[in-house]
N, C-alpha and C positions, 0 to 999 in steps of 0.2 A: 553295685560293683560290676556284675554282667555288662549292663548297658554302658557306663563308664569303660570297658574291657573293648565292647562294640566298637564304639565309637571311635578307637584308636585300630585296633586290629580287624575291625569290618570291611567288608567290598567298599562301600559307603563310607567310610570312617578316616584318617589320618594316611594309614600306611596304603591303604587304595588309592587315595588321592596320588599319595607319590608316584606307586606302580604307574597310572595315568597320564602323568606327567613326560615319567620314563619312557614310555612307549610314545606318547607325543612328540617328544626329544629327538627318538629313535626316528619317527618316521622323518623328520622334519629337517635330520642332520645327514642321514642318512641317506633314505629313500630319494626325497627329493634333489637330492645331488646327482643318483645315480641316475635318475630319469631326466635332469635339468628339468623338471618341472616350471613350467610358464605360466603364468596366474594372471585371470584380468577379472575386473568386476569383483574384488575381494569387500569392495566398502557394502554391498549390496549383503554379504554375511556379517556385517558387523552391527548384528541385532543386539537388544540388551533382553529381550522380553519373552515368551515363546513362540519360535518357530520351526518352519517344516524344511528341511533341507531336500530338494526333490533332485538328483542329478540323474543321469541317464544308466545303464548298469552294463559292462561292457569284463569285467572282470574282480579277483576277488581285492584288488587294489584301490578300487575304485571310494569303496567305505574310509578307510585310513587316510588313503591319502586325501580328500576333500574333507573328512571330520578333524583331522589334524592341522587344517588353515584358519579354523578360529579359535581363541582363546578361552574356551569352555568346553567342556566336558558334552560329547554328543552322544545320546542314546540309539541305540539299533535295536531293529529285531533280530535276536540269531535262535539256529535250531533247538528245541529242547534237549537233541541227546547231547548237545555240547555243554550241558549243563550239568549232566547225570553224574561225572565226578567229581566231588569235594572240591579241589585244589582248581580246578579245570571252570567250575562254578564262580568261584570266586573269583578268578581271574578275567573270567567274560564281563561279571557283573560290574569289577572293579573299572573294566574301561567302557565301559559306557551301555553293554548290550543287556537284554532281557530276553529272557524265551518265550518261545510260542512253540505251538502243537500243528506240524504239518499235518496235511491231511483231514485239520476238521477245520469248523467256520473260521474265515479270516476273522470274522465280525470280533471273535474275542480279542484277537489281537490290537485289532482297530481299538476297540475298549480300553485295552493294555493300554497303548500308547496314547489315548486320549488320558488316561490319569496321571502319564505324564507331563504330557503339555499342560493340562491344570494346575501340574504343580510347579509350573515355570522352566521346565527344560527345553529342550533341541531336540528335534525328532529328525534322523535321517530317513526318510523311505523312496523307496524305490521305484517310480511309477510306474516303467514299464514291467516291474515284478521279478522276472528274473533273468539273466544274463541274454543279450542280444548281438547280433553280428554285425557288421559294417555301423559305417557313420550313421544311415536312417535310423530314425527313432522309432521302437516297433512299438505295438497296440499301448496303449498307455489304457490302464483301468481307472475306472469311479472313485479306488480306495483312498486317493492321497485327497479327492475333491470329498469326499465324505468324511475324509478324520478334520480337514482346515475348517469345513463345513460346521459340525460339531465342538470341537473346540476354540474356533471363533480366532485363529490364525493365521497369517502372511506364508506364504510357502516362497521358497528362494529357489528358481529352476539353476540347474547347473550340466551344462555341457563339458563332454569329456571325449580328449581322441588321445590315443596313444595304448592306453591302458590292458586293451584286449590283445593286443601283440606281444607287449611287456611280457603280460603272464595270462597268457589262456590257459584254457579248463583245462585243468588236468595235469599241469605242471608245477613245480614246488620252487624252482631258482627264476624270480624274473629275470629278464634280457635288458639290458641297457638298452633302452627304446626313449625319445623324445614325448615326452607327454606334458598338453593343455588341457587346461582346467578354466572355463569363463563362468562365469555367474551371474545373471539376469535380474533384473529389478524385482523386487516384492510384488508377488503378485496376489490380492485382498483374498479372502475366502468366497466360496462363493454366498450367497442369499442375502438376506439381512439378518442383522443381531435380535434377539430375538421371534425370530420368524422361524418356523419351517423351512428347510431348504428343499424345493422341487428338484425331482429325478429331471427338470428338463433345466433346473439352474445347473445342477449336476455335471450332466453333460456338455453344457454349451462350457462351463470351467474349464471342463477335463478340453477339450476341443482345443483352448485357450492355450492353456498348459502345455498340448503337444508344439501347437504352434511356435511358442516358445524355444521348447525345447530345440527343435531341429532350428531355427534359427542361432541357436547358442552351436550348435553342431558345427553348425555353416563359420562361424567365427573361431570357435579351437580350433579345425582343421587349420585355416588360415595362418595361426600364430602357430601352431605346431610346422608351419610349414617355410614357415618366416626367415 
């Protein structure tokens, strides 16, 4: 009976799904009206199987608005205290996020989200980690080339301009600002299946991936400017 109860009133369950939906709705009807949002390279997110959503991170827009351009449910990582209240838990979990514990090994998280990608989801993360200034693409880490690494998936790089003006730190009302969103071909994991992945396949990926990225930079700026 519990689990039957779950299954409809769960984050997971019936009436999450909907909330999910709702706030996809929201962003979709919404948001991207007020931003005129500009989209290129959308057939490159139109995965069926698991993969890594890697876009650039420029504000707190940036997750929403890119997880609500494909038609699945995309997972984040969000803070553990946004989790600490009931209603507040359930609501994070319902749209797609899972917690982690700042301040101690990423590795767990990395973990986390590898048990998602096994289990056939969409992983958004963030490779340059956390919020960056101007169009340049700052340090990008090993993390996102060691979770595609290990879970043996495609990562989708995605360039974004607009979004840090819309709504920088610290502010609660975005700005009607013009904002591009491109998205770059799949790009394989690094090593081989089955193999070990070298700290120097690692790196030369991760390399790869910035490359990418700021050439996806170089293209939104353009169409945002279009």
């Amino acid at each position: 009976m519990k689990a039957r109860l779950f299954a409809v009133v769960g984050p997971e369950g019936l009436l999450g799904h909907r909330v999910w939906l709702l706030i996809r709705t929201f962003v979709r009807v919404v948001l991207y009206r007020r931003f005129k949002v500009r989209f290129e390279g959308l057939e490159h997110m139109d995965l069926t199987g698991p993969f890594i959503l890697a876009p650039v991170h420029r504000s707190n827009l940036d997750g929403p608005l890119v997880g609500s351009s494909i038609n699945r449910r995309v997972r984040y990582l969000g803070k553990e205290s946004l989790f600490k209240n009931p209603p507040a838990a359930w609501f994070m979990t319902a749209v797609g996020a899972f917690p982690v514990r700042r301040g101690e090994a990423d590795l767990d998280a990395m973990r986390a989200a590898k048990g998602l990608l096994d289990d056939g989801n969409c992983m958004l993360v963030f490779p340059e980690g956390t919020r960056q200034e101007g169009d340049a693409v700052g340090e990008i880490f090993d993390g996102t080339a060691w979770l595609a690494g290990k879970a043996r998936v495609p990562v989708v790089p995605v360039g974004i301009i607009g979004t840090e003006h819309a709504m920088p730190s610290g502010t609660k009302i975005p700005k009607k600002v013009q904002v591009a969103i491109v998205a770059g071909p799949a790009l394989a994991p690094p090593g081989e299946d089955g193999k070990r992945v070298l700290r120097s396949e690692l790196k030369d990926w991760t390399a790869e991936l910035e490359t990418m990225l700021s050439a996806l930079q170089v293209r939104a700026r353009e169409l945002a400017t279009d």
